[in-house]
BAFI-3210 file (N, C-alpha, C; in Angstrom, 3 decimals, decimal comma, padded with zeros to 6 digits):
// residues 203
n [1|2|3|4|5|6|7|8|9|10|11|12|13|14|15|16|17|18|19|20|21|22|23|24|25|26|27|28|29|30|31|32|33|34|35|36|37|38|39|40|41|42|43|44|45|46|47|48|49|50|51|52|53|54|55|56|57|58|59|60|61|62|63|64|65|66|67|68|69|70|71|72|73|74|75|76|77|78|79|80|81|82|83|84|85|86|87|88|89|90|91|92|93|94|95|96|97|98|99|100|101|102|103|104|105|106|107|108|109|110|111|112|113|114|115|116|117|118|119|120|121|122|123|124|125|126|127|128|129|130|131|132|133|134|135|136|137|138|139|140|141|142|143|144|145|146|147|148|149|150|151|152|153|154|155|156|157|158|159|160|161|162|163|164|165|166|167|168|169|170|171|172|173|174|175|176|177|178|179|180|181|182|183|184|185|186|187|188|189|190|191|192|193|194|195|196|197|198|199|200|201|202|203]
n.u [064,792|068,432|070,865|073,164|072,403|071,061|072,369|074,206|072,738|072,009|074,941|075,297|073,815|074,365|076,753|075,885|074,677|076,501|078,297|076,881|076,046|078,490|079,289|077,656|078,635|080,753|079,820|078,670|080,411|082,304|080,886|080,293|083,382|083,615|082,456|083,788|086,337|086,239|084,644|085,068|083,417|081,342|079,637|079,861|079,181|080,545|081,403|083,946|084,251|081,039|082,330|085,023|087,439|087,639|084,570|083,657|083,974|083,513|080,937|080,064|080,570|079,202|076,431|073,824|074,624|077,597|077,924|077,514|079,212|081,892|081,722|079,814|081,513|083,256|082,304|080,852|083,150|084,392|082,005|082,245|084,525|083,673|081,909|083,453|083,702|081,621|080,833|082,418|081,310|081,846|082,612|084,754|084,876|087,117|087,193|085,119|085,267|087,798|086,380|085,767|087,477|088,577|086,421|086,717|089,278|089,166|087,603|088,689|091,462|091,179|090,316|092,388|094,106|092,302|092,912|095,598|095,403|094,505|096,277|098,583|097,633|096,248|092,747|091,411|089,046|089,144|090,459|089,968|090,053|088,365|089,379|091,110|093,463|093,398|092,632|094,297|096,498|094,038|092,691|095,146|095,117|093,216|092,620|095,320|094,401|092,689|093,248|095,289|093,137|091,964|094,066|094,848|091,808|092,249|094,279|093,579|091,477|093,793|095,157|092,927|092,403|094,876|094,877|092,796|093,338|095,771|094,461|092,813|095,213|095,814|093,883|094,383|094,814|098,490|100,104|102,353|102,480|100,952|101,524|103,801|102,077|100,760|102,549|104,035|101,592|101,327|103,954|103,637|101,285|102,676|104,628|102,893|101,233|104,121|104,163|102,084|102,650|104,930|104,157|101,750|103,953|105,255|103,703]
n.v [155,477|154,813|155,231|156,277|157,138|159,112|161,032|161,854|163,303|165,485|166,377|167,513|169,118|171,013|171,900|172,819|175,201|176,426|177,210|179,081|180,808|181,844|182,809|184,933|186,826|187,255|189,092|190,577|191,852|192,454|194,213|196,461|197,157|197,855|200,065|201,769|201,683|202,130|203,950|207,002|210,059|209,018|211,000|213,030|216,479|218,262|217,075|215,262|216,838|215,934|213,571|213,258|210,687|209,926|210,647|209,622|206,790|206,538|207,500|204,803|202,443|203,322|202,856|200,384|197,742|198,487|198,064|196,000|193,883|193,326|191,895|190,092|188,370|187,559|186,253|183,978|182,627|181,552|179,542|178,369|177,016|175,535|174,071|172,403|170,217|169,241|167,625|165,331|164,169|165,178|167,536|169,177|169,721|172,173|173,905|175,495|176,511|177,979|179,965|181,476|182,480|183,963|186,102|186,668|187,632|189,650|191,546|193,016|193,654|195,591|197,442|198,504|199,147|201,411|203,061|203,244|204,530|206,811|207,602|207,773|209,725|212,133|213,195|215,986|218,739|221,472|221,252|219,013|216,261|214,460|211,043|208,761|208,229|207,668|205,042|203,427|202,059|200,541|199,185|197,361|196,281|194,315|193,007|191,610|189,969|188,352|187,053|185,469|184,279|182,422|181,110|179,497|177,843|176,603|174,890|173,198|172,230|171,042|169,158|167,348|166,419|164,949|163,142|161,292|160,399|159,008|156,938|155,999|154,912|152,809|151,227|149,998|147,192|145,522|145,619|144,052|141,896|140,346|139,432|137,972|135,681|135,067|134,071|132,224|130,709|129,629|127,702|126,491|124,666|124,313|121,789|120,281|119,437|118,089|115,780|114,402|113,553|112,339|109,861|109,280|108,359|106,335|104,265]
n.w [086,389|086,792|089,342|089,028|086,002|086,735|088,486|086,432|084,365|086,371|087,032|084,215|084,077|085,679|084,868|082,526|083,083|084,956|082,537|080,733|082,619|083,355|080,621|080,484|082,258|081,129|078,886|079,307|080,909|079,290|077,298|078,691|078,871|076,590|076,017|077,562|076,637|073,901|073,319|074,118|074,361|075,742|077,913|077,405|076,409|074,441|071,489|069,404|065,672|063,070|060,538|061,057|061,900|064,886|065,496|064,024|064,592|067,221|067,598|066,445|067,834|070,114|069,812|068,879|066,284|067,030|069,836|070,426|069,281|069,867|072,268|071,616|069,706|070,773|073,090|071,445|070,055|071,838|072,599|070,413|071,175|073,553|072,418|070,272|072,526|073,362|071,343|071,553|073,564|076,463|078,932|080,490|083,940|084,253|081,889|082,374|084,443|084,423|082,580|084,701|086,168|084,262|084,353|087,693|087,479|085,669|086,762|088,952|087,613|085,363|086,821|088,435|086,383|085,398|087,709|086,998|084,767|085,367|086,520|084,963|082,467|084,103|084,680|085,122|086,248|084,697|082,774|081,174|078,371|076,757|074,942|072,631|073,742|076,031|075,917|075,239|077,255|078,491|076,622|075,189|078,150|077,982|075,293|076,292|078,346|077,409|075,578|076,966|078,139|076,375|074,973|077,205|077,297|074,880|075,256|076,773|074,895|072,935|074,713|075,683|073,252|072,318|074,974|073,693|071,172|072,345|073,445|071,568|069,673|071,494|071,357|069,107|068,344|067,972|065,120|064,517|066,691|065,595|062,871|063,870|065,453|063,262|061,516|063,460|063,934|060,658|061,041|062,665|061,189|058,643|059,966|061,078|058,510|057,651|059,127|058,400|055,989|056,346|057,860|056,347|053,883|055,894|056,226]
ca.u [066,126|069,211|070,816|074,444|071,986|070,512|073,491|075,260|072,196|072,119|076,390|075,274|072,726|075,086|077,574|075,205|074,560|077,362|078,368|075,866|076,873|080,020|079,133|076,696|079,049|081,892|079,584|078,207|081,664|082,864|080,178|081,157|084,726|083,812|082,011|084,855|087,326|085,953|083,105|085,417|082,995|079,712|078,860|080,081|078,301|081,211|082,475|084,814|083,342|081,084|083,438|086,089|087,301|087,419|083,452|082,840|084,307|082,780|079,302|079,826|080,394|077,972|074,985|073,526|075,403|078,707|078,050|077,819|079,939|083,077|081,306|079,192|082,515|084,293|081,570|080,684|084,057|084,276|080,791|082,650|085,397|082,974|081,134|084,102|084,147|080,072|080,767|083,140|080,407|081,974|082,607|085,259|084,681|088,391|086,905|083,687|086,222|088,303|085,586|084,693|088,500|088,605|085,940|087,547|090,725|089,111|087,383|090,042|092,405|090,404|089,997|093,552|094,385|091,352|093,634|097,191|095,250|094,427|097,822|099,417|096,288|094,994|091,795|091,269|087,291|089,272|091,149|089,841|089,550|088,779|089,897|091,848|095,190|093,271|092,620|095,862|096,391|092,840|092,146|095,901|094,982|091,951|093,722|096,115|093,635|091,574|094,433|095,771|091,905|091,719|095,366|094,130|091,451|093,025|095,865|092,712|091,483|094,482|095,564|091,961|092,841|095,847|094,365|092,006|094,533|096,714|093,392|092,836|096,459|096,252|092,828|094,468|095,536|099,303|100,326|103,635|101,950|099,705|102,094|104,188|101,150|100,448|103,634|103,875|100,760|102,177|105,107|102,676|100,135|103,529|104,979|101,565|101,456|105,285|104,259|100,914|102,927|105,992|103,193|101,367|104,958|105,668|102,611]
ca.v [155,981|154,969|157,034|156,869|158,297|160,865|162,184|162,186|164,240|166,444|167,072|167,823|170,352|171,811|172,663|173,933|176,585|177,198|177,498|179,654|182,000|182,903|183,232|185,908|187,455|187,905|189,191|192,033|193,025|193,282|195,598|197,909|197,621|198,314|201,470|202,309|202,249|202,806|204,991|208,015|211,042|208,945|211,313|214,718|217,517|218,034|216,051|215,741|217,178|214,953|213,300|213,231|209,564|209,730|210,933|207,740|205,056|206,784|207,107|203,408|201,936|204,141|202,239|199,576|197,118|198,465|198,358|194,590|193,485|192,837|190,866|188,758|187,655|186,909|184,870|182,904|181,889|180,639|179,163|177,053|175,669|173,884|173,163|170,882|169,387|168,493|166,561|164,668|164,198|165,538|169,060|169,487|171,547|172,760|174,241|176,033|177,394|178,825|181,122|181,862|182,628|185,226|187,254|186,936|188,357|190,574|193,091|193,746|194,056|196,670|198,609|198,637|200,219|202,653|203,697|203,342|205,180|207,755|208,455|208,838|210,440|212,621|213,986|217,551|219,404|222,327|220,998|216,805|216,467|212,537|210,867|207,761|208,120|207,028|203,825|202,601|200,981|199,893|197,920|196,540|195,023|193,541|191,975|190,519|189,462|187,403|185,995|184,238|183,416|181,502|180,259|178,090|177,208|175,941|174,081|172,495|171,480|169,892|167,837|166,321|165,704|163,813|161,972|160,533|159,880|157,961|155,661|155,320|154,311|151,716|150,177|149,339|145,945|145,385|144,563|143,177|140,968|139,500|139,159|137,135|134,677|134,176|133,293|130,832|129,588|128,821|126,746|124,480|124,257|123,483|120,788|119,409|118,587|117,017|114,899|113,649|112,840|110,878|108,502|108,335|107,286|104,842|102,936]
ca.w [086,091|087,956|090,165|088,141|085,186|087,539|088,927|085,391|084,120|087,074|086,689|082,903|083,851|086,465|084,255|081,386|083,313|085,125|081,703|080,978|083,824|083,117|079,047|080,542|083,107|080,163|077,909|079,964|081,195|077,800|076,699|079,865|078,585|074,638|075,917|078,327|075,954|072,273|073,413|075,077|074,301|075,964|078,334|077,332|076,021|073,348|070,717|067,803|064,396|062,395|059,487|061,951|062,536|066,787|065,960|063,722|065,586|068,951|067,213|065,744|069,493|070,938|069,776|067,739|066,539|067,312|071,210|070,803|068,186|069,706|072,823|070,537|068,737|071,865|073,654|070,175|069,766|072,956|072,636|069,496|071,854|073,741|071,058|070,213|073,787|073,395|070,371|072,148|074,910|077,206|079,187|081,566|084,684|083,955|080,978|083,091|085,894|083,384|082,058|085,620|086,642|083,791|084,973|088,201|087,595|084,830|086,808|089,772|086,454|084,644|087,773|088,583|084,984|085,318|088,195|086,253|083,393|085,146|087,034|083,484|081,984|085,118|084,239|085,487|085,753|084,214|080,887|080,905|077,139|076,791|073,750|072,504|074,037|077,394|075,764|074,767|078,457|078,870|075,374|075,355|078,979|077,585|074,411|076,735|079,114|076,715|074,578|077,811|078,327|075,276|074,941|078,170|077,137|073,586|075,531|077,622|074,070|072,751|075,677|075,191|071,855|072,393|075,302|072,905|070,616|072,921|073,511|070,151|069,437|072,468|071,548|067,892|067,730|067,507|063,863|064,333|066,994|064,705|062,427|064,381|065,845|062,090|061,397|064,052|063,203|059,453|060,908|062,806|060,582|057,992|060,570|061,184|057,390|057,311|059,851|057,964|054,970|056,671|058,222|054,776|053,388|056,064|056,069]
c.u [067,087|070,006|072,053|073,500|071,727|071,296|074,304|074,317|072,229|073,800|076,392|074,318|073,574|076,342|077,511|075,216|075,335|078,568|077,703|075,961|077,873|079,963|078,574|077,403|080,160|081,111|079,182|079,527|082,530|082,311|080,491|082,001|084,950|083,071|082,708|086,152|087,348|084,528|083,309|084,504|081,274|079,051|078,895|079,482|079,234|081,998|083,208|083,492|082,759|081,710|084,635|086,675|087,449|085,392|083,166|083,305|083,753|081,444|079,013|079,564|079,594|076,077|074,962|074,466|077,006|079,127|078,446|078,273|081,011|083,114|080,783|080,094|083,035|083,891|081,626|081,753|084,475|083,196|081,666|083,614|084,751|082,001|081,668|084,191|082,763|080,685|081,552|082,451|081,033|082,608|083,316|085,365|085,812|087,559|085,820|084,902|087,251|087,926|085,382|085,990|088,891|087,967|086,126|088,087|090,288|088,452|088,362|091,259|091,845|090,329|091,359|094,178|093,467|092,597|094,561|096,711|094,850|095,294|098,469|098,401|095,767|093,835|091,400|089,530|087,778|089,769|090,997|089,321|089,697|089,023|090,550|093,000|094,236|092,518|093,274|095,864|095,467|092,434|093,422|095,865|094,060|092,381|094,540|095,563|092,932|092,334|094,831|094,447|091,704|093,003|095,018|093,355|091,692|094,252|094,737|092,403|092,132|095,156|094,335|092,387|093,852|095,532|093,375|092,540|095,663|096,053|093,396|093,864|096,822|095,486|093,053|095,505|096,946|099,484|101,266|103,253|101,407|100,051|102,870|103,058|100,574|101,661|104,130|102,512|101,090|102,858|104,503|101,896|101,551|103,960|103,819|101,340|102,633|104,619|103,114|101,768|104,152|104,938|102,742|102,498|105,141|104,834|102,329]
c.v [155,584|155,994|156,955|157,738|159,434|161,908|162,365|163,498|165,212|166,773|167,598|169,218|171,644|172,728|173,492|175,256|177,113|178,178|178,747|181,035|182,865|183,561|184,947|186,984|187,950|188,992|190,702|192,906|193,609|194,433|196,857|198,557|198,207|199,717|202,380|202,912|202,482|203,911|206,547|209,624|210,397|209,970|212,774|215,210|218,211|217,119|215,908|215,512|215,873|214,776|212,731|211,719|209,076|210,482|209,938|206,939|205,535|206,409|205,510|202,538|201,916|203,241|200,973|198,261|196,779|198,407|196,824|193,416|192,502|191,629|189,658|187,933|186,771|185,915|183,681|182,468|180,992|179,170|177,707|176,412|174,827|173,036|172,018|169,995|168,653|167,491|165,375|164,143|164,040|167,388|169,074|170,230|172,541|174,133|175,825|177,317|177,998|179,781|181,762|182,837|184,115|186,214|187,451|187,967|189,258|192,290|193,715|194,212|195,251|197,409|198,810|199,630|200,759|203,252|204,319|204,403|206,674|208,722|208,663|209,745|211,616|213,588|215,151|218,352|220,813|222,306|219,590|217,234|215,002|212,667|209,639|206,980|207,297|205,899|203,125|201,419|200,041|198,462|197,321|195,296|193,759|192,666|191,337|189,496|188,183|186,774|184,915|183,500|182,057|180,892|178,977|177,707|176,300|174,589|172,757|171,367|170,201|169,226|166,982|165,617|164,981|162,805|160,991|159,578|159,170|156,984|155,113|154,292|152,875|150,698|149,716|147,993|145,838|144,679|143,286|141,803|139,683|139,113|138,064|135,536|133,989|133,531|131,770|129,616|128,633|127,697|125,457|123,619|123,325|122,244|119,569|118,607|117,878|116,054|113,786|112,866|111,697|109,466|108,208|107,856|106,100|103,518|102,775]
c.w [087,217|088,720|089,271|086,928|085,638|088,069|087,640|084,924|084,665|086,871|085,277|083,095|085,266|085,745|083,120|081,871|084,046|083,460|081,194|081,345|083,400|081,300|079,804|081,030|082,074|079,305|078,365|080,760|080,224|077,124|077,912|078,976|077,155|075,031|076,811|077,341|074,075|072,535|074,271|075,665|074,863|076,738|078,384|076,303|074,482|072,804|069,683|066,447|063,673|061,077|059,625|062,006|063,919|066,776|065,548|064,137|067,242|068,685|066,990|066,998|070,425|070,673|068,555|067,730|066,895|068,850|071,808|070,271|068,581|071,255|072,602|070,166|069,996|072,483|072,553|069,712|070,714|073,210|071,198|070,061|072,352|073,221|070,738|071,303|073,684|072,680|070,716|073,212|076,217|077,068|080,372|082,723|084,619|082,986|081,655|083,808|085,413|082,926|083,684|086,233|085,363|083,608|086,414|088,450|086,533|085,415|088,386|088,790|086,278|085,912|087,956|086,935|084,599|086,136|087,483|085,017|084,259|087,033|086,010|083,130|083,319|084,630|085,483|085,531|084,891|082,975|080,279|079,372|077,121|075,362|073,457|072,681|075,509|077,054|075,425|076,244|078,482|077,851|074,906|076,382|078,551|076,735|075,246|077,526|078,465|075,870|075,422|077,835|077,257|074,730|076,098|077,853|075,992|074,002|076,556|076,490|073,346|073,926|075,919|074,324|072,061|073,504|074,454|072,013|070,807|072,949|072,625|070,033|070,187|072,309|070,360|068,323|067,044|066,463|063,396|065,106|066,475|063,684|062,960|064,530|064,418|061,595|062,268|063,831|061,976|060,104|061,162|062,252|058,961|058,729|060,817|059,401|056,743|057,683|059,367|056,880|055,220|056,864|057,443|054,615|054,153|055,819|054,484]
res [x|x|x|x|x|x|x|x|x|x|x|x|x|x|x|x|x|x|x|x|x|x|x|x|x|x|x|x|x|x|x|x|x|x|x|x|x|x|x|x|x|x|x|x|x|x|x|x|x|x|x|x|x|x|x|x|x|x|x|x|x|x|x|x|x|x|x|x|x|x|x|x|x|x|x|x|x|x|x|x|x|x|x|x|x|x|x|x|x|x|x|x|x|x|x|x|x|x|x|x|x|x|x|x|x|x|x|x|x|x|x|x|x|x|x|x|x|x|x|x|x|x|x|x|x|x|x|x|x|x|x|x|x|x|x|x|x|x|x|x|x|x|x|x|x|x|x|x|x|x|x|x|x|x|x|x|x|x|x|x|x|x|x|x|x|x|x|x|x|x|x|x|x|x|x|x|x|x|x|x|x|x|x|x|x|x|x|x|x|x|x|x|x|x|x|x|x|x|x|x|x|x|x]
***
């Protein structure tokens, strides 16, 4: 093997799993954040009546497949952007350091509006009644958080795509060109046969 193959393989297996990484590191801070903020009654001893809908969307969150529903979606959609970048054979580290940059900035965020949530919200040991109002802040940051996440990486996508598409466009063969060069061809290939038939006439 040469070494350009060996180091391409090794930069391919470096970024699988940095890849990899950060899939793993989103995926487990999202389930935190889906039991932070759809799961308000996890660790108290009372909870709203069953029938209720703050007991079935707590219960639904609380286990099973509602604990890992809305992480699954988020990674696996992600997981199909660079799906389109494989097929393209290639994988930008842009792309990698992007996922790595929004767990990052995702859990100094989220801690910062635990705070902010609970200077509007202050919870009390004498009247704390949790509930769904103290997730308004928390699962708005998150939606915003992960919309920019995937607006970059989408804007990563198409400026691939149009680099490709400029190549394309450059490696096609000008028509008008070729148009022309046949055209000049004609005239000579016409002048070349005046010139046969004057000399038949003279002789």
């Amino acid at each position: 093997m040469s070494d350009a193959k060996y180091r391409k393989r090794l930069e391919w297996l470096l970024k699988g799993a940095g890849l990899l990484a950060t899939w793993a590191f989103i995926y487990f801070f999202l389930v935190l954040e889906t039991e932070f903020i759809l799961v308000p009654w996890d660790t108290t001893l009372i909870r709203p009546d069953i029938g209720t809908w703050q007991r079935t969307l707590n219960d639904f969150f609380e286990v099973g497949i509602g604990s890992w529903i809305i992480p699954a979606g988020v990674v696996i959609a992600n997981m199909l952007m660079a799906l389109r970048l494989l097929r393209r054979r290639i994988l930008p580290w842009k792309f990698i350091i992007n996922n790595a940059l929004f767990v990052w900035m995702f859990i100094p965020m989220m801690l910062l509006v635990a705070q902010l949530n609970n200077t509007i919200f202050p919870p009390t040991a004498a009247d704390f009644e949790p509930g769904y109002y103290r997730s308004i802040i928390p699962g708005l940051v998150v939606v915003l958080l992960t919309s920019i996440w995937f607006m970059v990486q989408g804007r990563l996508l198409d400026k691939r795509k149009r680099k490709r598409q400029a190549t394309d466009v450059t490696s096609v063969p000008d028509a008008s060109r070729l148009a022309d060069s046949g055209q000049v061809t004609g005239q000579l290939q016409a002048e070349r046969d005046s010139n046969l038939l004057r000399d038949a006439h003279s002789q």
